[in-house]
C-alpha positions in Angstrom: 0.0 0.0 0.0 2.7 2.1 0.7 4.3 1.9 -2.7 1.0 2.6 -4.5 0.5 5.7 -1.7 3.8 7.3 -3.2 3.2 6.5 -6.9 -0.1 8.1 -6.8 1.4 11.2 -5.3 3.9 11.4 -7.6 1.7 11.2 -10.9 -0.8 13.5 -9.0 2.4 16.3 -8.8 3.0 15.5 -12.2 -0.5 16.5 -13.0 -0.5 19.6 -11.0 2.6 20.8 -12.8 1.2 20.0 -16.2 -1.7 22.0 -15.3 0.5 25.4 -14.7 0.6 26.7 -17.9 -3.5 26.7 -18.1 -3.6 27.9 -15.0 -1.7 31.0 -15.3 -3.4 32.0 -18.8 -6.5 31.5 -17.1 -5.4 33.6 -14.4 -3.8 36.3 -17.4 -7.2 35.9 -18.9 -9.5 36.5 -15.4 -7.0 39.5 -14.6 -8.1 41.2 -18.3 -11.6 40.8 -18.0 -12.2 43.9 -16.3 -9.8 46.1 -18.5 -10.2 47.9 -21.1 -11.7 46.7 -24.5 -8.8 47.1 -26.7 -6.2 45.8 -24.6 -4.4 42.9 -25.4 -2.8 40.0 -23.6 0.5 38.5 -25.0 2.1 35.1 -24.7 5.4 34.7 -25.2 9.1 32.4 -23.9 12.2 34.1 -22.7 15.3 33.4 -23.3 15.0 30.6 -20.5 12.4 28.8 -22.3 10.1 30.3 -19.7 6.4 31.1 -20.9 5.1 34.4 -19.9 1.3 36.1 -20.1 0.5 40.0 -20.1 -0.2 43.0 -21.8 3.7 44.4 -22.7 6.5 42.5 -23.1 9.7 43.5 -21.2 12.1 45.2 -23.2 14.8 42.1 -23.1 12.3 39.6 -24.4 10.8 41.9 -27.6 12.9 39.9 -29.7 11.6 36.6 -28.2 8.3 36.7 -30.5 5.3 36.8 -29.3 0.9 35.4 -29.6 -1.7 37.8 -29.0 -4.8 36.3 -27.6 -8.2 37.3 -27.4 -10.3 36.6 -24.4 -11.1 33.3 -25.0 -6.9 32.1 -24.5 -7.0 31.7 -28.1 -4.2 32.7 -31.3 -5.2 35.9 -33.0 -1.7 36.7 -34.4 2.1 35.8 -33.7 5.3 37.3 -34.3 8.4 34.9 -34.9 11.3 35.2 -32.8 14.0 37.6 -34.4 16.8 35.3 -35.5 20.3 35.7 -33.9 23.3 37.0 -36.0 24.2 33.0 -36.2 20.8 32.3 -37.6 21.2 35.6 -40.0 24.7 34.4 -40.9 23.6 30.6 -41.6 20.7 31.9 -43.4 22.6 33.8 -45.7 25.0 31.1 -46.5 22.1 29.1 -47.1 21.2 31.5 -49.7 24.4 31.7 -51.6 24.6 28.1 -51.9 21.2 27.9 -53.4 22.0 30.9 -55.7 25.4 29.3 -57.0 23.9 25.8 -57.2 21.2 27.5 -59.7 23.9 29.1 -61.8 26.1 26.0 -61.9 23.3 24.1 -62.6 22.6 26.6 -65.7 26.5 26.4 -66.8 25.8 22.4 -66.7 23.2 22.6 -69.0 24.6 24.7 -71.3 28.0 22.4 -71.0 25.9 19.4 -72.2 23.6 21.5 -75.2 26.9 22.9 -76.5 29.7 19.7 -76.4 28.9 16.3 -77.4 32.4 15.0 -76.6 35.8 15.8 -75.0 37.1 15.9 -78.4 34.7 19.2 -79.2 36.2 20.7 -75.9 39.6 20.1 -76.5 38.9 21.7 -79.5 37.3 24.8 -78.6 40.3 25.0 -75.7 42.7 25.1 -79.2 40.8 27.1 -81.3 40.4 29.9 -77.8 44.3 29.6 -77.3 45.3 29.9 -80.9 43.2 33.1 -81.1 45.0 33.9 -78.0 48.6 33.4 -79.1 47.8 34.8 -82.0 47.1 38.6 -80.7 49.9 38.1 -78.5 52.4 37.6 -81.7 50.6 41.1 -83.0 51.4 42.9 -79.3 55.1 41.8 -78.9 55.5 43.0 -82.4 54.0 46.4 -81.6 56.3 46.7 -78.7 59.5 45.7 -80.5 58.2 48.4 -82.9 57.7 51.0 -80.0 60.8 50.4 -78.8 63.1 50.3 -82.3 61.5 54.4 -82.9 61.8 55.2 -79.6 65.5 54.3 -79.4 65.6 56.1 -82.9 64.3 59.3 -81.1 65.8 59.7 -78.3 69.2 59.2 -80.2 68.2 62.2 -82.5 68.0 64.2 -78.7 71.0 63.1 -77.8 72.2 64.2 -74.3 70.2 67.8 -74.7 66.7 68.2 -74.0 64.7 67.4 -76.8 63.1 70.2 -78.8 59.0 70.3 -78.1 58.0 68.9 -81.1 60.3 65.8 -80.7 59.8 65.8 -76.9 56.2 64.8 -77.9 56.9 62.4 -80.4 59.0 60.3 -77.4 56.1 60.7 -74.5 53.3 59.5 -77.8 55.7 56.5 -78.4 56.2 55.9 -74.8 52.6 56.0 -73.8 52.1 53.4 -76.9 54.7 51.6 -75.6 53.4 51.1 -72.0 49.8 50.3 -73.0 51.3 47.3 -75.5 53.3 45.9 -72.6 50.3 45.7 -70.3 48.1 44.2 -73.6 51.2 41.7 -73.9 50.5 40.7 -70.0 46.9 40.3 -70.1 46.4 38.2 -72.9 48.7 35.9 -71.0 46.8 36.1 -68.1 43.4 35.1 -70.3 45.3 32.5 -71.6 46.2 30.6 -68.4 42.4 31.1 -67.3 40.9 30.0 -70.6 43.1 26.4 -70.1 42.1 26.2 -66.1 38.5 27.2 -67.3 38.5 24.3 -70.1 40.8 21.8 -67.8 37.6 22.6 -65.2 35.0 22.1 -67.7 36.5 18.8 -69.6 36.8 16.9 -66.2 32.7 18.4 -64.7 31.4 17.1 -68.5 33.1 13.7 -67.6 31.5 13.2 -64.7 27.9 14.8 -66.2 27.8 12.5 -69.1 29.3 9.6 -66.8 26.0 10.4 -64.8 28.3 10.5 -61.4 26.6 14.2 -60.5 23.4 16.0 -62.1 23.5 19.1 -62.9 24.0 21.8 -60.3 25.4 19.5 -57.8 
């Protein structure tokens, strides 16, 4: 008898305890009968995980969210809990990967619509470099020219200041100069990412046509 004595107390606290969170709105609920007709009664949890009734929220828990309820006890409108900077963080990174899995899925597509085999690839990659080498022949010529006229005018200075007209004739060629040296280092710079770009692509259409990722993955 004395086992069942303490077993019924026990699940009689439980009950009690269960029945707090009723209790209290009903209480919130009794204590807002008498007030005014347009004043409303909040639920909402702190930061504790506590759940709180009445008519303003403290100022350290107006991020918490919050229920309005009517008379009754029951849900006329809620208002999430703000997210943390974590949440706002994850959430963004969320985002990007979404937003880059939706273009690479688009460069996929377009990958397998345009190229039917490695071969085609490797053959765009030549036909890209060979325009590429190309216009880089035509800018190392224009500098060798650049520099054969201005050595050719700045020998006709000699060690005097050069006359204005000649003066300007040096700064033109030396402007020209500078501008095909940069041309000469750029093109070499599109050409390296034109091969990483096609070396990228020829390996991803592998796997795509091998059916070992979808598209966008």
């Amino acid at each position: 008898m004395s086992g069942r004595s303490h077993k019924d107390d026990r699940q009689g606290r439980i009950a009690r305890c269960r029945q707090w969170p009723a209790l209290l709105l009903g209480l919130a609920l009794a204590a807002q009968a008498g007030a005014a007709d347009d004043k409303k009664l909040y639920r909402w949890v702190d930061d504790k995980g506590q759940v709180h009734f009445g008519d303003k929220l403290p100022p350290q828990d107006a991020k918490q969210g919050r229920e309005t309820l009517n008379r009754q006890g029951l849900v006329t409108s809620t208002v999430p809990r703000e997210p943390t900077a974590e949440e706002l963080a994850q959430q963004r990174a969320q985002a990007l990967a979404r937003e880059e899995a939706a273009r690479r899925a688009v460069v996929d597509r377009t990958l397998l619509q345009s190229y039917t085999s490695v071969a085609e690839l490797q053959a765009a990659r030549e036909d890209r470099v060979a325009t590429i080498d190309g216009r880089t022949v035509l800018a190392r010529k224009a500098v060798a020219d650049n520099e054969k006229v201005l050595e050719d005018l700045r020998s006709r200075a000699g060690d005097k200041p050069p006359p204005p007209e000649l003066a300007k004739q040096i700064e033109t060629f030396e402007a020209s100069l500078v501008d095909n040296l940069q041309l000469v280092q750029r093109l070499g710079e599109e050409r390296s990412q034109i091969e990483a770009q096609f070396s990228a692509d020829i390996e991803r259409f592998k796997l795509l046509r091998a059916g070992k990722i979808k598209p966008g993955d």
